[in-house]
Legacy VTK file of the C-alpha trace (Angstrom):
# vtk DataFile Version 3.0
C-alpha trace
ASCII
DATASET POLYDATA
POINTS 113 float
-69.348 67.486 63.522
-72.574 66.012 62.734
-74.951 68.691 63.428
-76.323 72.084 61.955
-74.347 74.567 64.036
-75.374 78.641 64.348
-72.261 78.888 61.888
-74.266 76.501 59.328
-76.763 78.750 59.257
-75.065 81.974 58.945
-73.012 81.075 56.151
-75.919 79.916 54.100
-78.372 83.317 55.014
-75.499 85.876 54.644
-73.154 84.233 52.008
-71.052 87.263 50.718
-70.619 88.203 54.435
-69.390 84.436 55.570
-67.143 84.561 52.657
-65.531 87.786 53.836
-64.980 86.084 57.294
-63.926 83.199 56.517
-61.009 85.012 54.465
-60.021 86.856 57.060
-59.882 83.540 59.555
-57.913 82.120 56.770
-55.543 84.996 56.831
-55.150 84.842 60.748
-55.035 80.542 60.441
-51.175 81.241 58.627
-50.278 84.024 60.441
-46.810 83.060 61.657
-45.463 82.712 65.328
-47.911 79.649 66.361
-48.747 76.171 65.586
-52.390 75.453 64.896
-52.485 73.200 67.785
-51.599 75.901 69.797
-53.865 78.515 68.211
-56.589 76.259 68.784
-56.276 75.668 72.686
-55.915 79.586 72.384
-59.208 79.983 70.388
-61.012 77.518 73.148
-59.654 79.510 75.978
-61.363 82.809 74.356
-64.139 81.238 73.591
-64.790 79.749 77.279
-64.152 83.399 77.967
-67.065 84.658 76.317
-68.898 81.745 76.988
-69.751 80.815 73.740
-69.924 76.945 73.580
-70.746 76.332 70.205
-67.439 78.070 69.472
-65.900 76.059 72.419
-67.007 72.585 70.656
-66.111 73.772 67.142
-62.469 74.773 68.283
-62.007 71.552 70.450
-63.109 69.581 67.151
-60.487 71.533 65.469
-57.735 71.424 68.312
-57.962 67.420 67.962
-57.638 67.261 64.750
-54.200 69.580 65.641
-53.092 67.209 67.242
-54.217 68.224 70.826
-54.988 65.767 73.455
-58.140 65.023 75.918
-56.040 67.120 79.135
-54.856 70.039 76.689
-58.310 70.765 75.853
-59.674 70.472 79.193
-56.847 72.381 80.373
-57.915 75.083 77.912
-61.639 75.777 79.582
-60.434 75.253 82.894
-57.734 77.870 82.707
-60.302 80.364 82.652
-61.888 79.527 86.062
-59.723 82.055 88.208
-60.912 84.427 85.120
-64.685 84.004 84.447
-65.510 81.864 87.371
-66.869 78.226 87.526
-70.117 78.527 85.875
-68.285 79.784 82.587
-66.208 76.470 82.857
-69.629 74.740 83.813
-71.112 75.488 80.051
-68.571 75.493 78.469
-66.255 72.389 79.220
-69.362 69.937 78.189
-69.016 71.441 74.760
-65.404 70.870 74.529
-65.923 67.219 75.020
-68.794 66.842 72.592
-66.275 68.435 69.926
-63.977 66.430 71.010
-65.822 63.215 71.092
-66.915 64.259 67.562
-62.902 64.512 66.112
-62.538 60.883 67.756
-65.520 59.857 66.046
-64.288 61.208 62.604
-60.916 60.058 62.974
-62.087 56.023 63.908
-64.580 56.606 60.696
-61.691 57.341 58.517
-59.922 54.279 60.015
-62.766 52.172 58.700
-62.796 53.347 55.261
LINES 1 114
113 0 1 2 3 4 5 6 7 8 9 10 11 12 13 14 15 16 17 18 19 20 21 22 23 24 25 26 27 28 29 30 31 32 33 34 35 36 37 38 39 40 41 42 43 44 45 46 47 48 49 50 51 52 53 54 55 56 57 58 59 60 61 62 63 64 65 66 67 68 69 70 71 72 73 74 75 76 77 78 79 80 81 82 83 84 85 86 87 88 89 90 91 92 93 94 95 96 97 98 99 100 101 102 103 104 105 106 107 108 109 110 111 112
């Protein structure tokens, strides 16, 4: 992802503090029981929940690079329209195909070099 994200910024004004979180997302990342494809598509789902699309493009990024496809990340903001309702799905399934468009974008870079 190309961009300064919220997250960019947050781990370079509160250091000590990103640190801390990022240990602990490390610590749930091998928790046992899922794959991280899986945990991903979970992590977009919650995140179209709360309607946080930056999170929603981050985790799609991450899902592809999982191994999760186009429809299984799609499926994972639409799931939440009997939920949250359309205009949650609205703002946030835009997001998940930036991130996604991003992990293609990476991946065909990589092929280059």
């Amino acid at each position: 992802m190309d961009k300064k994200t919220a997250f960019d910024v947050f781990q370079k004004e509160c250091p000590e503090l990103a640190e801390r979180f990022n240990n602990l997302v490390e610590v749930q990342r091998t928790l046992n029981g899922l794959d991280a494809k899986t945990k991903q598509l979970i992590n977009i789902a919650i995140q179209t929940s709360t309607r946080n699309a930056e999170g929603v493009r981050m985790h799609a990024f991450m899902a592809h690079e999982a191994g999760a496809t186009k429809e299984e990340i799609v499926g994972a903001v639409v799931m939440n329209l009997h939920l949250t309702g359309l205009v949650t799905v609205l703002d946030c399934l835009p997001a998940a195909l930036d991130g996604l468009d991003a992990a293609v974008r990476r991946q065909q870079q990589k092929k280059m070099t």
